[in-house]
N, CA, C and O atoms as a GROMACS GRO file, in nm:
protein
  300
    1UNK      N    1   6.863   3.153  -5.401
    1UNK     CA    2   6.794   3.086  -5.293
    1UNK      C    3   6.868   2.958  -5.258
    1UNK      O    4   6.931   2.893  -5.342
    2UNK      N    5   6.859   2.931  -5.146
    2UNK     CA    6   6.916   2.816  -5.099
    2UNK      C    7   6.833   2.745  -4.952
    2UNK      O    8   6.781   2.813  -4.863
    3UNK      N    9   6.841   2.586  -4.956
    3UNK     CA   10   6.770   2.522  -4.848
    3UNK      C   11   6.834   2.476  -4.765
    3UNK      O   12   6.923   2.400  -4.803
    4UNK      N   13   6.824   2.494  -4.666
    4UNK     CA   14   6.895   2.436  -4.555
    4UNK      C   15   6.818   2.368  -4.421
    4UNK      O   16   6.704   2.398  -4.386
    5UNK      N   17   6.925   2.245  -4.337
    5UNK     CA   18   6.857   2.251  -4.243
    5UNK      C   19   6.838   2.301  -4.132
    5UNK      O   20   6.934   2.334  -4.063
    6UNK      N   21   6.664   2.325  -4.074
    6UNK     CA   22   6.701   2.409  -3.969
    6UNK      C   23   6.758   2.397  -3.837
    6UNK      O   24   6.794   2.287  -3.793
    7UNK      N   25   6.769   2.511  -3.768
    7UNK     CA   26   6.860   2.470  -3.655
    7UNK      C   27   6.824   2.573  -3.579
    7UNK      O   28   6.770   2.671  -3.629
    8UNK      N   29   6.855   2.561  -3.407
    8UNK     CA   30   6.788   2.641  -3.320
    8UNK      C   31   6.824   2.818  -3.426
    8UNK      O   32   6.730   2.891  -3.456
    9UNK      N   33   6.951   2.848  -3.459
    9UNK     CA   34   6.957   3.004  -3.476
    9UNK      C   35   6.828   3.049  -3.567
    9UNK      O   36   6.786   3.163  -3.587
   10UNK      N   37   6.783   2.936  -3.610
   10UNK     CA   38   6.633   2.963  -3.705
   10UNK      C   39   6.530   3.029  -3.649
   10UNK      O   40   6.472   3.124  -3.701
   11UNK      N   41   6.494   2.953  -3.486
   11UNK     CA   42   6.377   2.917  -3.455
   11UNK      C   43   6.295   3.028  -3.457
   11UNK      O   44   6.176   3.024  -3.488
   12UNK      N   45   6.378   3.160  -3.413
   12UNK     CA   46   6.321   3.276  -3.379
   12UNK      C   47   6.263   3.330  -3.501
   12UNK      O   48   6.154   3.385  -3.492
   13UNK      N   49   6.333   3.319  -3.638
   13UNK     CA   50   6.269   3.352  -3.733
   13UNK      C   51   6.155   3.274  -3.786
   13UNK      O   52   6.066   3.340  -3.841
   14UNK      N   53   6.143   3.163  -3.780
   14UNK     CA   54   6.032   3.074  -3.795
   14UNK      C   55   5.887   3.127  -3.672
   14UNK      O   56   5.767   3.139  -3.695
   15UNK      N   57   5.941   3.142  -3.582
   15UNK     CA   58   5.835   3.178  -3.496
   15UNK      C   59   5.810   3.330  -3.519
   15UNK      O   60   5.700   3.364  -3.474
   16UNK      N   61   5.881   3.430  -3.576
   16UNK     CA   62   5.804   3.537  -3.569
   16UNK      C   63   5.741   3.514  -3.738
   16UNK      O   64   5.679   3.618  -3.761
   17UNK      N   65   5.732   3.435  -3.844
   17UNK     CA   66   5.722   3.417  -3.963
   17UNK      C   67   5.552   3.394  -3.972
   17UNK      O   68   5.465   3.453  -4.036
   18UNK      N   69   5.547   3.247  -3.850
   18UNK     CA   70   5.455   3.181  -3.812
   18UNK      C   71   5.353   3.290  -3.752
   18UNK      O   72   5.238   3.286  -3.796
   19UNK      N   73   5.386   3.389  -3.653
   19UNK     CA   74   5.288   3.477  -3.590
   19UNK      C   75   5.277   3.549  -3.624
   19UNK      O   76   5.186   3.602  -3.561
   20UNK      N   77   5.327   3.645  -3.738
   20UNK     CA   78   5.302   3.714  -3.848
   20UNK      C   79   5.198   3.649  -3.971
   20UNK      O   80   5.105   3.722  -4.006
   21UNK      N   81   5.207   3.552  -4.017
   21UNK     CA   82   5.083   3.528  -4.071
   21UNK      C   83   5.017   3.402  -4.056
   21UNK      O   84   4.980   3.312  -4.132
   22UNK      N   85   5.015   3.430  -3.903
   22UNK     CA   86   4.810   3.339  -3.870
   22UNK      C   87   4.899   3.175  -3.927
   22UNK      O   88   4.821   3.082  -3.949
   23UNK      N   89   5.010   3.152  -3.942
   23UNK     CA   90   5.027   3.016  -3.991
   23UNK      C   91   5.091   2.941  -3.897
   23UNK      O   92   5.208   2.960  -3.863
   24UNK      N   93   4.979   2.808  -3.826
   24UNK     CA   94   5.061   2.696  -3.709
   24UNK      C   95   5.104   2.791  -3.615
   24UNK      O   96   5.214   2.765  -3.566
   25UNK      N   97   5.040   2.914  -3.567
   25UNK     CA   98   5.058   2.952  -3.436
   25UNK      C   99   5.130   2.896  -3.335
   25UNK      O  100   5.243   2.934  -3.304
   26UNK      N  101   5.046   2.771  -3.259
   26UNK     CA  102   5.055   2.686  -3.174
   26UNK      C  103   5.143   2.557  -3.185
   26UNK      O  104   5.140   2.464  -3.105
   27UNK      N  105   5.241   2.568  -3.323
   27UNK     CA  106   5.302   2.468  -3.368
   27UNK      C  107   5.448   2.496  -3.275
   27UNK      O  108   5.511   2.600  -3.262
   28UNK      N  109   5.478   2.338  -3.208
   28UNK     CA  110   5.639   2.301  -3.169
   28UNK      C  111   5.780   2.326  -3.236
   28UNK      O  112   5.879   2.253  -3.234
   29UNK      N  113   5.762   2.446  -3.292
   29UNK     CA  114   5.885   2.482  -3.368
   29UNK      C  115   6.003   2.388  -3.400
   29UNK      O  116   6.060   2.327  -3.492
   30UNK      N  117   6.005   2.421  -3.230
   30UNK     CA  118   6.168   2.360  -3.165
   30UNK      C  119   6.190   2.188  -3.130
   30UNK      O  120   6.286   2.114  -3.108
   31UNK      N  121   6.069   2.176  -3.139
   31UNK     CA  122   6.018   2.012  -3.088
   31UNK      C  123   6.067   1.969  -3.296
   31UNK      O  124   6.157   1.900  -3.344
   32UNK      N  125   5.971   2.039  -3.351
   32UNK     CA  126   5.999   1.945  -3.481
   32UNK      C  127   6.123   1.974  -3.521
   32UNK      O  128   6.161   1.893  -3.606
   33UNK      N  129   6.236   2.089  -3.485
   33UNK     CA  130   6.384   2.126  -3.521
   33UNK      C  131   6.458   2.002  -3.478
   33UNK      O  132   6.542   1.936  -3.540
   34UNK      N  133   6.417   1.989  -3.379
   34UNK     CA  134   6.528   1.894  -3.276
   34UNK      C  135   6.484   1.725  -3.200
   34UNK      O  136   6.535   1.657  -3.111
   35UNK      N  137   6.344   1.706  -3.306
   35UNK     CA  138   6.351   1.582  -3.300
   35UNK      C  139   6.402   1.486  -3.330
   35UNK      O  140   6.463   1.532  -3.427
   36UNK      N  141   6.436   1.359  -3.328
   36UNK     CA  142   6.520   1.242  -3.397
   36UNK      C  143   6.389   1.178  -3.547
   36UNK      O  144   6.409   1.158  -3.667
   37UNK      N  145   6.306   1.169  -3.488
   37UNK     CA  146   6.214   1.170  -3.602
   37UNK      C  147   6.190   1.219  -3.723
   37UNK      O  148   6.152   1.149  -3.817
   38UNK      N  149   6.214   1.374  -3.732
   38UNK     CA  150   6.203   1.490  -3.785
   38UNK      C  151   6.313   1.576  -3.817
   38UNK      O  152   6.402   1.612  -3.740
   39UNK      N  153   6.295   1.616  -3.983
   39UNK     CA  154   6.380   1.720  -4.038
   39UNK      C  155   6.303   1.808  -4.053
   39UNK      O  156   6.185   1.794  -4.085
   40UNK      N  157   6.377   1.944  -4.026
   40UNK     CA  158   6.284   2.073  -4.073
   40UNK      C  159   6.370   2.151  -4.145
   40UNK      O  160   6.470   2.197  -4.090
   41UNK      N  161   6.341   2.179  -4.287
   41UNK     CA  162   6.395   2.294  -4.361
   41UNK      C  163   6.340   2.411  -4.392
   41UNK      O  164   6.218   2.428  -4.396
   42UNK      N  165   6.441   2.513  -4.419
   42UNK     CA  166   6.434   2.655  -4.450
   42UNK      C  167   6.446   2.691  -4.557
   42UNK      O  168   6.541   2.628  -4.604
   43UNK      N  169   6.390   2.781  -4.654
   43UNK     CA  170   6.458   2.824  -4.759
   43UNK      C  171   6.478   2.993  -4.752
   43UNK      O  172   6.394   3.077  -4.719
   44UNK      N  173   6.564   3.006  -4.778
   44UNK     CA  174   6.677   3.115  -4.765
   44UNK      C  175   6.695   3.238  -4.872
   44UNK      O  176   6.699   3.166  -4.972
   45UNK      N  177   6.705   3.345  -4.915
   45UNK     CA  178   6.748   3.428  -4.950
   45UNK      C  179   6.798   3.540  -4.914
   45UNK      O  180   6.714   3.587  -4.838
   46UNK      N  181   6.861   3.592  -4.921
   46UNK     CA  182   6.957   3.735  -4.913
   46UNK      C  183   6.970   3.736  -4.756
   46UNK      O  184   7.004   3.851  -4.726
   47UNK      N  185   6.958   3.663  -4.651
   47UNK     CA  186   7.012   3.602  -4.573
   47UNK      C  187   6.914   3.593  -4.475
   47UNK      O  188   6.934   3.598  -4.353
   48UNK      N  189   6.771   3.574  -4.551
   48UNK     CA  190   6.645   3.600  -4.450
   48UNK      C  191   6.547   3.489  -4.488
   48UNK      O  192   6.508   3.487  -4.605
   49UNK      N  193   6.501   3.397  -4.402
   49UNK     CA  194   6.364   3.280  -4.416
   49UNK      C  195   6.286   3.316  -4.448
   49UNK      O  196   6.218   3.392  -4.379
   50UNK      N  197   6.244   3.273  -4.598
   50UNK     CA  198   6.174   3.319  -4.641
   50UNK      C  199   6.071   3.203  -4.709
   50UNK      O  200   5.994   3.224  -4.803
   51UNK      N  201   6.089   3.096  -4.649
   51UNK     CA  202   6.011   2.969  -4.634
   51UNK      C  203   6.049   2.844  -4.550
   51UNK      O  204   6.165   2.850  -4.511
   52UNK      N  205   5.969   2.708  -4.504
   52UNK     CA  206   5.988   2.664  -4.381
   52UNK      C  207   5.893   2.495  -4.434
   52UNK      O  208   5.777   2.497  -4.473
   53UNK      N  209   5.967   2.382  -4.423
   53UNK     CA  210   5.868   2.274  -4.411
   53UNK      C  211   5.920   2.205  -4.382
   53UNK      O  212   6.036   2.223  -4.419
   54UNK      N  213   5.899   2.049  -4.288
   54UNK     CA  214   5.944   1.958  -4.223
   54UNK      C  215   5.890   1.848  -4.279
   54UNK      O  216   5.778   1.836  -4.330
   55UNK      N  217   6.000   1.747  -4.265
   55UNK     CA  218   5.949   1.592  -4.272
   55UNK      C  219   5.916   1.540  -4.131
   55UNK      O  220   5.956   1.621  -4.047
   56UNK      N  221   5.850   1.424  -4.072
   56UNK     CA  222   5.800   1.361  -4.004
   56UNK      C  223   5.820   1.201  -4.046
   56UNK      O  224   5.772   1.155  -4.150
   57UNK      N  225   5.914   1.106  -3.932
   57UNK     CA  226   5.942   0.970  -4.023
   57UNK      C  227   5.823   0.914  -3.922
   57UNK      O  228   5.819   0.969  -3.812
   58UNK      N  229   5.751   0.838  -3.943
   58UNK     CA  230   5.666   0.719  -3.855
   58UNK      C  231   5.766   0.584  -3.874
   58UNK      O  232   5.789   0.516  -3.974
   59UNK      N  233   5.809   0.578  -3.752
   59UNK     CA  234   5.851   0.398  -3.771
   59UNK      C  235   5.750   0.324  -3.776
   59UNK      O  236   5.729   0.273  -3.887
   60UNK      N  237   5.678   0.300  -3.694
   60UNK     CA  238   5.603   0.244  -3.688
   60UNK      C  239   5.520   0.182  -3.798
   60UNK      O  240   5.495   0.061  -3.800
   61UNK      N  241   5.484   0.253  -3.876
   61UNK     CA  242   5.463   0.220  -3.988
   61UNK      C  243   5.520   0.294  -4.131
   61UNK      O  244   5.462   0.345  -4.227
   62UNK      N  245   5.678   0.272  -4.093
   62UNK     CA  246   5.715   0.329  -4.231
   62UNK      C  247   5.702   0.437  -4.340
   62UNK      O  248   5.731   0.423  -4.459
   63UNK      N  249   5.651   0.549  -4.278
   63UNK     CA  250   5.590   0.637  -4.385
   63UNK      C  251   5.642   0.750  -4.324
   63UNK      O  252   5.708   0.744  -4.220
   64UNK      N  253   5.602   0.897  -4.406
   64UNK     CA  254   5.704   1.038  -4.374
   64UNK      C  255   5.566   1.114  -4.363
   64UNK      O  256   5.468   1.040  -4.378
   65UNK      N  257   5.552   1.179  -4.351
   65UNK     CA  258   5.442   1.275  -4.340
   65UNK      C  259   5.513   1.404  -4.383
   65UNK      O  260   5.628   1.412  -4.341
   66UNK      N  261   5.461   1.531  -4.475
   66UNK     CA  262   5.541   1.641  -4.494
   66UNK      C  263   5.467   1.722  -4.403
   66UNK      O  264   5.350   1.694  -4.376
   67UNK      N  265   5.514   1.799  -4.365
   67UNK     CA  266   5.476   1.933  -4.284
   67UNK      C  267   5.509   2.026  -4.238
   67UNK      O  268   5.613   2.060  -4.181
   68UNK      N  269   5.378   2.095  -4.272
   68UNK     CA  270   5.379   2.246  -4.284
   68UNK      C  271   5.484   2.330  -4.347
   68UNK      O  272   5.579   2.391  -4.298
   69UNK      N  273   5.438   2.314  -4.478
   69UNK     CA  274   5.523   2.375  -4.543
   69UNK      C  275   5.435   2.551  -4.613
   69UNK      O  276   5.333   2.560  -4.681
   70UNK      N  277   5.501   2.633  -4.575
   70UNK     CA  278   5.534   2.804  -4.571
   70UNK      C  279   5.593   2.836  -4.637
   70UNK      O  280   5.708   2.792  -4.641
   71UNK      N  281   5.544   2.944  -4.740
   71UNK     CA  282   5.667   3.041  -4.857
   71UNK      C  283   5.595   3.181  -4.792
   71UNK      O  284   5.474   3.177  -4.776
   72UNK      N  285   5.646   3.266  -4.767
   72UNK     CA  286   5.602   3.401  -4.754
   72UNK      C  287   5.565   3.460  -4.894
   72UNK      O  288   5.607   3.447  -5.009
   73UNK      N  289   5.448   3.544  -4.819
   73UNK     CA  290   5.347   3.554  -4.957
   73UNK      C  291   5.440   3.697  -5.041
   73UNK      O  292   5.388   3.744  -5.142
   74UNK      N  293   5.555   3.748  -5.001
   74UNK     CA  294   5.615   3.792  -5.125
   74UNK      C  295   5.673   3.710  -5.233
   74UNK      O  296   5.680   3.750  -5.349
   75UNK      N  297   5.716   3.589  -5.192
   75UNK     CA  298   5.764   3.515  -5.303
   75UNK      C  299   5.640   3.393  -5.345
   75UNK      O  300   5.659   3.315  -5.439
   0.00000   0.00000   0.00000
């Protein structure tokens, strides 16, 4: 297994991951991929996403928020 960060060639797998099981439907995939705010990672095996969670920085007041973090329920 390995983590990486994500990047648009992800998105599609994150979004069919997400609508496959009922998880953050309605969530900005691509908004939290490609924000300046925000990192979103993947975790990886045999060359398929097979988990997904993002950081969130607040300047404003200094703090990270984690989110939405996803393991597919085979692993």
């Amino acid at each position: 297994m390995k983590i990486k960060i994500a990047s648009l060639d992800n998105l599609k797998e994150i979004k069919s991951l997400s609508k496959q099981f009922g998880f953050e439907i309605n969530r900005d995939w691509k908004g939290l991929i490609f924000s300046k705010s925000s990192k979103m990672f993947i975790l990886i095996e045999n060359n398929m996403v097979i988990g997904f969670s993002g950081l969130i920085n607040f300047d404003w007041n200094n703090t990270i928020q984690i989110s939405n973090v996803f393991i597919h329920p085979d692993y």
